[in-house]
N, CA, C and O of each residue as an XYZ file, in Angstrom:
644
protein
N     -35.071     18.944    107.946
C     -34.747     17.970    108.972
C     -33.232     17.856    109.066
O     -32.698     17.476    108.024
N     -32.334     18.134    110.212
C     -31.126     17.817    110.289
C     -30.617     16.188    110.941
O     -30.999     15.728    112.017
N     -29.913     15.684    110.215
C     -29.312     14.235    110.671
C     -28.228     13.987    111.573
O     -27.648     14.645    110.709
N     -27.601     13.781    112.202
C     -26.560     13.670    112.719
C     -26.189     12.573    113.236
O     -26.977     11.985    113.977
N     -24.562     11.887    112.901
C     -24.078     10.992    113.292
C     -23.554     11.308    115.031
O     -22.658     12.076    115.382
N     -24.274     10.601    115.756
C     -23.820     10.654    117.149
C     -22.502      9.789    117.375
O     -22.178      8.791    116.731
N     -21.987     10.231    118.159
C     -20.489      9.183    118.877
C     -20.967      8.370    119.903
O     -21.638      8.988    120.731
N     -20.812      7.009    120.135
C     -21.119      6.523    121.397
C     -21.219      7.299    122.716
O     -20.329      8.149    122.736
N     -21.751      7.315    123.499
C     -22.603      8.210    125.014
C     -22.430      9.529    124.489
O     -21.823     10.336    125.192
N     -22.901      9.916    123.265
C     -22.920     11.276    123.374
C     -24.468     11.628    123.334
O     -25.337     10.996    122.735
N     -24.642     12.907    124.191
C     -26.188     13.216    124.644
C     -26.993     13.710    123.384
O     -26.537     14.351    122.438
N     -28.294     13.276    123.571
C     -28.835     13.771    122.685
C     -29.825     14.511    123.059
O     -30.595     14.142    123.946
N     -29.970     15.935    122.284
C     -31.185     17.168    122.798
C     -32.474     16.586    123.157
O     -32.804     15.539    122.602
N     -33.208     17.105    123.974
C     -34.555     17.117    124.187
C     -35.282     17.479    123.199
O     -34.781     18.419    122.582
N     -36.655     16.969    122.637
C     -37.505     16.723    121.641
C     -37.460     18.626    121.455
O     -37.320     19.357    122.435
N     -37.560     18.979    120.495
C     -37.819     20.411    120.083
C     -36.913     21.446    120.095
O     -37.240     22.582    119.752
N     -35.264     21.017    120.635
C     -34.537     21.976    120.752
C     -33.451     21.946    119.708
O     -32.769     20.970    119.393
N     -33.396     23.196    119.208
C     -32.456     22.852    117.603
C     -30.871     22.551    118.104
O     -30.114     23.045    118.940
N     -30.797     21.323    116.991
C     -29.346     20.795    116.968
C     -28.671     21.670    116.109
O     -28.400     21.130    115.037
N     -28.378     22.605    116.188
C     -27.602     23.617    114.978
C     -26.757     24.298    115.965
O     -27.129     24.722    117.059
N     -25.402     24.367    115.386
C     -24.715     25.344    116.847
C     -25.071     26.905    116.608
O     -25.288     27.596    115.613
N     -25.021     27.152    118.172
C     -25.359     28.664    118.220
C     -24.441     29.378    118.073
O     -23.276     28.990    117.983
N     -24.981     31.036    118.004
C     -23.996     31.992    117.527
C     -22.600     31.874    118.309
O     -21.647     32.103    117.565
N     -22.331     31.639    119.337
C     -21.785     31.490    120.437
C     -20.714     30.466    119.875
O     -19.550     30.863    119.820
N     -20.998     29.239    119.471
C     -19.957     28.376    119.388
C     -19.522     28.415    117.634
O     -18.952     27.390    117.261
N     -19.653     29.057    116.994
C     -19.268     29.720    115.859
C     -18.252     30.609    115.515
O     -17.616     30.788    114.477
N     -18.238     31.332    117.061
C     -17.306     32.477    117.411
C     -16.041     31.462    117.916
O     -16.123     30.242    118.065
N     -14.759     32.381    118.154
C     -13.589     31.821    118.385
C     -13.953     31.965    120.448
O     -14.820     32.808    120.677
N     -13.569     31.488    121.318
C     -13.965     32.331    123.296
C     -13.026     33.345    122.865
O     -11.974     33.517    122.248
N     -14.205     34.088    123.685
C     -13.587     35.669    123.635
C     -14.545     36.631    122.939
O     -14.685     37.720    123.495
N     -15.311     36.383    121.674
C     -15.836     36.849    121.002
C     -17.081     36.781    120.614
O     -17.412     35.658    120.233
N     -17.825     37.526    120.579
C     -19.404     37.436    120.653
C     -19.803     37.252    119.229
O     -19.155     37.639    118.257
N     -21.103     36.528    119.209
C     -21.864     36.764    117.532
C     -22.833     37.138    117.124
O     -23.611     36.187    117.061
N     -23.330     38.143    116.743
C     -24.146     38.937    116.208
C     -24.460     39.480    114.674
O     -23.785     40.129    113.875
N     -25.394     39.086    114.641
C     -25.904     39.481    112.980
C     -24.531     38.503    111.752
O     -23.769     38.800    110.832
N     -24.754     37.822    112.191
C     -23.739     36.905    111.322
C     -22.476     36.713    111.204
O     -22.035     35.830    110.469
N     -21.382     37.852    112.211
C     -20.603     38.276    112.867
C     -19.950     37.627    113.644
O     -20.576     36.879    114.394
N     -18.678     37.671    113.731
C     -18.070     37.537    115.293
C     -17.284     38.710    115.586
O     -16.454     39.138    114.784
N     -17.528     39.284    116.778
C     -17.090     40.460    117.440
C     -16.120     40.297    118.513
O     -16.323     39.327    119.243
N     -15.148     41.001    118.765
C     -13.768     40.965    119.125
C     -13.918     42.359    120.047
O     -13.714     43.276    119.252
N     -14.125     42.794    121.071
C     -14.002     43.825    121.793
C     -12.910     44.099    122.717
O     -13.135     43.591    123.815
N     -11.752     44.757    122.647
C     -10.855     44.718    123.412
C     -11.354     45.399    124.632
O     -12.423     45.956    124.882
N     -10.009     45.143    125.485
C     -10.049     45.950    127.010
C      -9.032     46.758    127.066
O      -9.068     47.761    127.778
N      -8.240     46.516    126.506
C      -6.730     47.215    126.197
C      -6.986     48.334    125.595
O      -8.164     48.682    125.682
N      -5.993     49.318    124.762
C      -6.310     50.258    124.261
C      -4.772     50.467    122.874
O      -3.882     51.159    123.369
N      -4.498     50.090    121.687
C      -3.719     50.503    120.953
C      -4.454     52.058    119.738
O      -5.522     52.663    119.650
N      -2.948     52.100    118.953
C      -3.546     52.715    117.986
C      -4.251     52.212    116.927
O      -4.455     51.000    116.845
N      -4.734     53.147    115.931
C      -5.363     52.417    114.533
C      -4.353     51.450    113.789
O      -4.943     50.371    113.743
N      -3.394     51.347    113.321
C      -2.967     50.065    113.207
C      -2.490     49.223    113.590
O      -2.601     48.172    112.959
N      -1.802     49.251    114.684
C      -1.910     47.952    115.852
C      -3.363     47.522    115.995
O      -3.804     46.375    115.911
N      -3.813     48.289    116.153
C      -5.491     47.321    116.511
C      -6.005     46.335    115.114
O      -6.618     45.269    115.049
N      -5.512     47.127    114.218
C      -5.708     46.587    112.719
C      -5.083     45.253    112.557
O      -5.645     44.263    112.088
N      -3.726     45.332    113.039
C      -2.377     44.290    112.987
C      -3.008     42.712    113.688
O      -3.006     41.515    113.401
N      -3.650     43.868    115.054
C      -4.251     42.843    116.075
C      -5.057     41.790    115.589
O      -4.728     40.612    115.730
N      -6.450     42.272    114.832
C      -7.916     42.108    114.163
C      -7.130     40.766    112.819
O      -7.708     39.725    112.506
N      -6.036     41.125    112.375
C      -5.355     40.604    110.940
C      -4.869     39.489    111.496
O      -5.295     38.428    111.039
N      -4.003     39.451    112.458
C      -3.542     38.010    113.365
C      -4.584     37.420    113.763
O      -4.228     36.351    114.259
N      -5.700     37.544    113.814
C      -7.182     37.144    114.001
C      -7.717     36.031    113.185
O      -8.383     35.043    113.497
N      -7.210     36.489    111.962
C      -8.281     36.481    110.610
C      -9.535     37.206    110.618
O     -10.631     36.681    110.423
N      -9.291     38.670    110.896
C     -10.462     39.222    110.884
C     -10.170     40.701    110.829
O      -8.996     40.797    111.185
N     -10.606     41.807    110.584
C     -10.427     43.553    110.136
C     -11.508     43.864    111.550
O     -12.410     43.272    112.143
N     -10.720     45.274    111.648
C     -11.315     46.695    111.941
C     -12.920     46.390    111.457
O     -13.364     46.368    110.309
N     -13.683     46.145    112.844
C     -15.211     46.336    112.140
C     -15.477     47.034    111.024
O     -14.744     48.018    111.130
N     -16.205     47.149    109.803
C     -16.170     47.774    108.834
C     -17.509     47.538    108.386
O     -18.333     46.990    109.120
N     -17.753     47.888    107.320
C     -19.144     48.580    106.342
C     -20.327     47.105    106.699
O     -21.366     47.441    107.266
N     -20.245     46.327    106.538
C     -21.168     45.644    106.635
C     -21.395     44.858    107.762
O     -21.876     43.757    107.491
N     -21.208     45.069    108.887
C     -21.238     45.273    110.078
C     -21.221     46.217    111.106
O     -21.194     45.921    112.301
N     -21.239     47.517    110.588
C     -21.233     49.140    111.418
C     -22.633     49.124    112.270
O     -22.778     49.369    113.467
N     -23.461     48.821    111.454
C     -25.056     48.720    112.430
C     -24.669     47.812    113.182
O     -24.168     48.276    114.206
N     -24.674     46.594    113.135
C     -24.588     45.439    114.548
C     -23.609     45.585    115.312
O     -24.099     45.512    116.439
N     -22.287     45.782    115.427
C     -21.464     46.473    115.887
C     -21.660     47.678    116.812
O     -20.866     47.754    117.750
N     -22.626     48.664    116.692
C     -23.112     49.421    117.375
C     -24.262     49.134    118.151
O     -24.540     49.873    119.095
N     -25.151     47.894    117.799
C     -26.169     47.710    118.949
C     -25.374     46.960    119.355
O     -25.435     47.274    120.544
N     -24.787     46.336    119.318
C     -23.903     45.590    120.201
C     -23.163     46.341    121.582
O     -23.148     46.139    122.796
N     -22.761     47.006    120.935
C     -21.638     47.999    121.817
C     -22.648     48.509    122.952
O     -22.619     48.375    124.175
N     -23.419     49.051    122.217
C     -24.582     49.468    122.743
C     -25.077     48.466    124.294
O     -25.249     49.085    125.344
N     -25.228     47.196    124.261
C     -25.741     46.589    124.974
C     -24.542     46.690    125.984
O     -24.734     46.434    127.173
N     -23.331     47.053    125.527
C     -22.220     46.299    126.468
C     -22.122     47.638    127.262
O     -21.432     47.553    128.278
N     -22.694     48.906    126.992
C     -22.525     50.173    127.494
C     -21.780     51.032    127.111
O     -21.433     50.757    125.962
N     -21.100     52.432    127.647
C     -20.661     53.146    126.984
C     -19.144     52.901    125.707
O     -18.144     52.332    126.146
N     -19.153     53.177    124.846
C     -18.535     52.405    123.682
C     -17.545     53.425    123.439
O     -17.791     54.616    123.623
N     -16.372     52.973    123.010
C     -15.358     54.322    121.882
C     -14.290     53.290    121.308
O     -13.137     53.250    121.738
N     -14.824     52.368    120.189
C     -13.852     51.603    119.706
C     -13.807     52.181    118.666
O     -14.646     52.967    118.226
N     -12.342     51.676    117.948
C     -11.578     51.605    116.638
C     -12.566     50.969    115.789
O     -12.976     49.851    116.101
N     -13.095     51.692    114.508
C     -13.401     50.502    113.275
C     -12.842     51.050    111.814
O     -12.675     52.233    111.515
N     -12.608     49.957    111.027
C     -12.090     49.527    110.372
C     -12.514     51.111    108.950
O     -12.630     51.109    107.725
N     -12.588     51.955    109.774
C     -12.353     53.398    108.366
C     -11.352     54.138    108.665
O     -10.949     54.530    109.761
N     -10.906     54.337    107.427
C      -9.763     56.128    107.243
C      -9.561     56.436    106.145
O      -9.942     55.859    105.127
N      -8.760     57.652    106.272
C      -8.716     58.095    105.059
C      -7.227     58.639    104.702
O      -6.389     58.574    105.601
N      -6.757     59.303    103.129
C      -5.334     59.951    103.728
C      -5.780     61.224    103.364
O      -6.714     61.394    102.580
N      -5.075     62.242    103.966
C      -5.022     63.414    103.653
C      -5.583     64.329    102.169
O      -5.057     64.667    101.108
N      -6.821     64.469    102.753
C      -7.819     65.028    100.931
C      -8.201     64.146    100.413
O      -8.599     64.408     99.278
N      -8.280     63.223    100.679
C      -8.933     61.829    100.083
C     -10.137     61.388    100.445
O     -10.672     62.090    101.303
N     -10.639     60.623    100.145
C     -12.260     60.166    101.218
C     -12.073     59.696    101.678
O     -10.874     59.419    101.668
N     -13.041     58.898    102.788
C     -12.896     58.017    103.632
C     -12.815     56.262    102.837
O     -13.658     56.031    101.971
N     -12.243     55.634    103.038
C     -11.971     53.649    102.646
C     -12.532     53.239    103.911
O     -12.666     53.849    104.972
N     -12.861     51.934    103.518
C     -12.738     50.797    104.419
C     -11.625     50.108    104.824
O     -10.716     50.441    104.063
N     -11.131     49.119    105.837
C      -9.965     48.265    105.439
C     -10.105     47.295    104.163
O      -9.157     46.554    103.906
N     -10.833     47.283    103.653
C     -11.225     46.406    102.469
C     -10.312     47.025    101.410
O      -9.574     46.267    100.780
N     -10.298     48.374    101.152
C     -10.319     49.243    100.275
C     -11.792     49.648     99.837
O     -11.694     50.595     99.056
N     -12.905     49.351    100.007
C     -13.849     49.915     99.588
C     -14.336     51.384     99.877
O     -14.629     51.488    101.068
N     -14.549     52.755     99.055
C     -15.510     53.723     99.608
C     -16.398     53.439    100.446
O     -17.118     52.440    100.446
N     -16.377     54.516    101.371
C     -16.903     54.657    102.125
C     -18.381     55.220    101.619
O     -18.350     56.421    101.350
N     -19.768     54.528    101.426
C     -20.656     55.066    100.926
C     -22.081     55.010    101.792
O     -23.027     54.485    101.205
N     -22.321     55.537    103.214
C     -22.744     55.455    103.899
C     -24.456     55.519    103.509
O     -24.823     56.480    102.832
N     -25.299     54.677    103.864
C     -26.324     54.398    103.087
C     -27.630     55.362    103.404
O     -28.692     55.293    102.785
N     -27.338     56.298    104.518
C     -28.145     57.932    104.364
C     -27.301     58.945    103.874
O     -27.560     60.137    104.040
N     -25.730     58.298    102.933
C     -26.085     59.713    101.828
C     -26.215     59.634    100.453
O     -26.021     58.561     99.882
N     -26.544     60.719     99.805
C     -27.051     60.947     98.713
C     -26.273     62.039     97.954
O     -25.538     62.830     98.546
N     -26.474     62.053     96.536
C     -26.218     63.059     96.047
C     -27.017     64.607     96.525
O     -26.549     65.735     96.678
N     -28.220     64.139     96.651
C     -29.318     65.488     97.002
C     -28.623     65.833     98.440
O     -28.245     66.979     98.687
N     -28.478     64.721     99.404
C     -28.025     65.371    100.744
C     -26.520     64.877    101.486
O     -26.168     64.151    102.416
N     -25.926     65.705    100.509
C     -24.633     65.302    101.017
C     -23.993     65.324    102.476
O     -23.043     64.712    102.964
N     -24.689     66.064    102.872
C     -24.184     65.973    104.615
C     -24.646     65.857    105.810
O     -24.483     66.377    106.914
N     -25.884     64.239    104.836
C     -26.556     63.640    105.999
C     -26.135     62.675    106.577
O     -27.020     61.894    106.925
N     -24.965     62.353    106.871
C     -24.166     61.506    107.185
C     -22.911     62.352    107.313
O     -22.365     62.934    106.375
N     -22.519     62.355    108.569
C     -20.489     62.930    108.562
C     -20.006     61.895    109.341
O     -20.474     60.896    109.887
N     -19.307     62.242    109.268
C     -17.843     61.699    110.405
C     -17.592     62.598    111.210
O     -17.070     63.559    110.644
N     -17.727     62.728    112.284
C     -17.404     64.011    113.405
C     -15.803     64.050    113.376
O     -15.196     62.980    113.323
N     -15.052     65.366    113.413
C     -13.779     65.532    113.977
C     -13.183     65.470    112.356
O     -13.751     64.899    111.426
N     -12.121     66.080    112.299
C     -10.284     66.077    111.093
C      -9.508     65.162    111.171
O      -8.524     65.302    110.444
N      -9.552     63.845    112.037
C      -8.738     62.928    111.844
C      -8.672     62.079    110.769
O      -9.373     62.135    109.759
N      -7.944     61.419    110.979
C      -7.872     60.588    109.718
C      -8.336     59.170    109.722
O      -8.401     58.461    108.718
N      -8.595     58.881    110.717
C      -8.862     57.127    111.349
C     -10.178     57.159    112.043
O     -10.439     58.111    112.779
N     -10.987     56.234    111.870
C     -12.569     56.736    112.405
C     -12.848     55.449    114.120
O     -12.230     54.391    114.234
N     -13.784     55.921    115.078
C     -13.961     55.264    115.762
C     -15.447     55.621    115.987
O     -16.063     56.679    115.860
N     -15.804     54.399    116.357
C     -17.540     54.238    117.203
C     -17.928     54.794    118.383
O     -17.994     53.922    119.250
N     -18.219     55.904    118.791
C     -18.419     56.747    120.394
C     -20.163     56.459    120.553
O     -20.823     57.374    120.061
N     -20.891     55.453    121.096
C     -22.228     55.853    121.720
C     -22.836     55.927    119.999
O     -23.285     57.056    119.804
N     -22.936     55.183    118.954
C     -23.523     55.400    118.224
C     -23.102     56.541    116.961
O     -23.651     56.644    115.864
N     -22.048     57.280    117.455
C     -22.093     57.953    116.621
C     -20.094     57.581    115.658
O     -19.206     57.064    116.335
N     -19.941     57.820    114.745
C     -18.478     57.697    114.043
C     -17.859     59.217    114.056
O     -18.470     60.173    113.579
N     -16.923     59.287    114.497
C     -15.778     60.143    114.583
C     -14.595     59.752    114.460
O     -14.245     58.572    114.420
N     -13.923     60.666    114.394
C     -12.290     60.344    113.706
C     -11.147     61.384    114.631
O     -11.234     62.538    115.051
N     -10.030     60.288    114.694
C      -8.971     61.075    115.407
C      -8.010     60.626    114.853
O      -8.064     59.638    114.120
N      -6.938     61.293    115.116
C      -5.478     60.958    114.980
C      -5.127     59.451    115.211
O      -5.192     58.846    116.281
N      -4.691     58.908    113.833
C      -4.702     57.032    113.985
C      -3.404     56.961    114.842
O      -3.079     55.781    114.971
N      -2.448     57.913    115.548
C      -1.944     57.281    116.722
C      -2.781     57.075    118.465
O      -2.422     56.399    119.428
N      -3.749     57.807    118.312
C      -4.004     58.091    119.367
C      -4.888     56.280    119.777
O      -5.390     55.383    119.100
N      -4.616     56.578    121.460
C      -4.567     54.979    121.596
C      -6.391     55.099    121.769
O      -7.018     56.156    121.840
N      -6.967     53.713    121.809
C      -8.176     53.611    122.104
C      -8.427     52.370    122.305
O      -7.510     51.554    122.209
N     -10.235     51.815    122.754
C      -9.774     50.248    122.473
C     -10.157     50.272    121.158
O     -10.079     51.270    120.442
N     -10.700     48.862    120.718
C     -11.040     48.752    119.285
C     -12.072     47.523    118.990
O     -11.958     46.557    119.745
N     -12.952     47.465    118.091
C     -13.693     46.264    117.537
C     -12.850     45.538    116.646
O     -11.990     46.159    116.021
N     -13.015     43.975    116.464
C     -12.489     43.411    115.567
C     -14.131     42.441    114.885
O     -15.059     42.027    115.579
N     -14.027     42.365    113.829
C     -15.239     41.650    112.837
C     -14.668     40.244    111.866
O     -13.576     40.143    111.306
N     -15.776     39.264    111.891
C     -15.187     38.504    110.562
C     -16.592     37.582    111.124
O     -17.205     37.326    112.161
N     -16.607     37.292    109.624
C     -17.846     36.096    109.589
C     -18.027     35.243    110.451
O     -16.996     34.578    110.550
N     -19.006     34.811    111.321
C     -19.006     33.152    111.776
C     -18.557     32.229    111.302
O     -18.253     32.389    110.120
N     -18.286     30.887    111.877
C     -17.503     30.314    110.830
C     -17.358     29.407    112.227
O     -16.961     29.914    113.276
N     -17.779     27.811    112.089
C     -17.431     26.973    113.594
C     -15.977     27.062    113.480
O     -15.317     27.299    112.468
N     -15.514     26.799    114.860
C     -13.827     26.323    114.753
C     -13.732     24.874    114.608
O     -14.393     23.943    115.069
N     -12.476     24.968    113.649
C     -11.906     23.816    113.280
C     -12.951     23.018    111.796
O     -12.545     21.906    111.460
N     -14.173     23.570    111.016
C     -15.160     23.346    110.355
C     -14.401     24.181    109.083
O     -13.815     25.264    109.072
N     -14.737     22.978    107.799
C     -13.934     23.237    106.877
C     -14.965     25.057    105.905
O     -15.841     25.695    106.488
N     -14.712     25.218    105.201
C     -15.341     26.336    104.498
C     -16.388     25.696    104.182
O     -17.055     26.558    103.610
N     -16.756     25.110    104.177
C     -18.102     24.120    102.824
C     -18.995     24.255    104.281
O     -20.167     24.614    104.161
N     -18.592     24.041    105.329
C     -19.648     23.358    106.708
C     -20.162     25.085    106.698
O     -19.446     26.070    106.872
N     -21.934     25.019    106.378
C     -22.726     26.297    106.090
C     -23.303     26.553    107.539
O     -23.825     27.621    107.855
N     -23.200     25.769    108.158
C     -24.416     25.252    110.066
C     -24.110     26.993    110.697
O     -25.002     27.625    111.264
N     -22.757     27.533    110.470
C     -22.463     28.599    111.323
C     -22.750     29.898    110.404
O     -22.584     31.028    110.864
């Protein structure tokens, strides 16, 4: 059962409709929410770290590992997709997250190592239609930005979002 202190004339829902804010007002305007998410889709187009720089003035990264699936049905819904997310690598190295975490993509395996790639030699990875590829982290593109729900202006402790 949720309680809530009302303010004088403030409306109150119709019998059966949840008082909990939706994904929607969790997000910052501008940004959609999905799978626990708030999503940041530009229109513009920078490189991999300007878009990074961008996502960080945010409070939020380069879509990354635990958001790559929702992020892509997402994109998905919005139509054809080619954003920036939050992987690269340096030269002979593996692929990171912006986290710093390996990159440990959860169809591969030791038995099948190359059921999962990254299309392309770049070094910076982006989302095309479902699939991850990598180009040159100058080359411009738009980009996803990710970070938890979280209401605005609601201290860390407030769980509702």
């Amino acid at each position: 059962m949720w309680c809530y202190n009302l303010l004088p004339g403030a409306a109150v829902k119709p019998d059966g409709a949840d008082p909990r804010p939706s994904a929607a007002s969790c997000c910052p305007e501008g940004w959609i929410g999905a799978g626990g998410n708030c999503y940041y889709f530009s229109e513009d187009e920078r490189n991999w770290e300007t878009s990074q720089n961008y996502c960080s003035v945010h409070a939020a990264s380069l879509a990354a590992n635990d958001s790559l699936e929702t992020l892509n049905i997402t994109l998905h819904r919005k139509g054809p997709s080619n954003h920036w997310v939050g992987l690269r690598r340096e030269p002979g190295q593996p692929w990171r997250w912006v986290d710093g975490a390996a990159f440990n993509h959860p169809l591969t395996s030791p038995l099948e190592p190359h059921s999962f790639a990254i299309r392309g030699a770049g070094l910076c990875a982006y989302l095309a239609d479902g699939v991850v590829s990598s180009a040159g982290c100058d080359t411009e593109r738009k980009w996803a930005c990710s970070k938890p729900h979280g209401r605005i202006g609601a201290s860390p402790e407030d769980a509702e979002c």
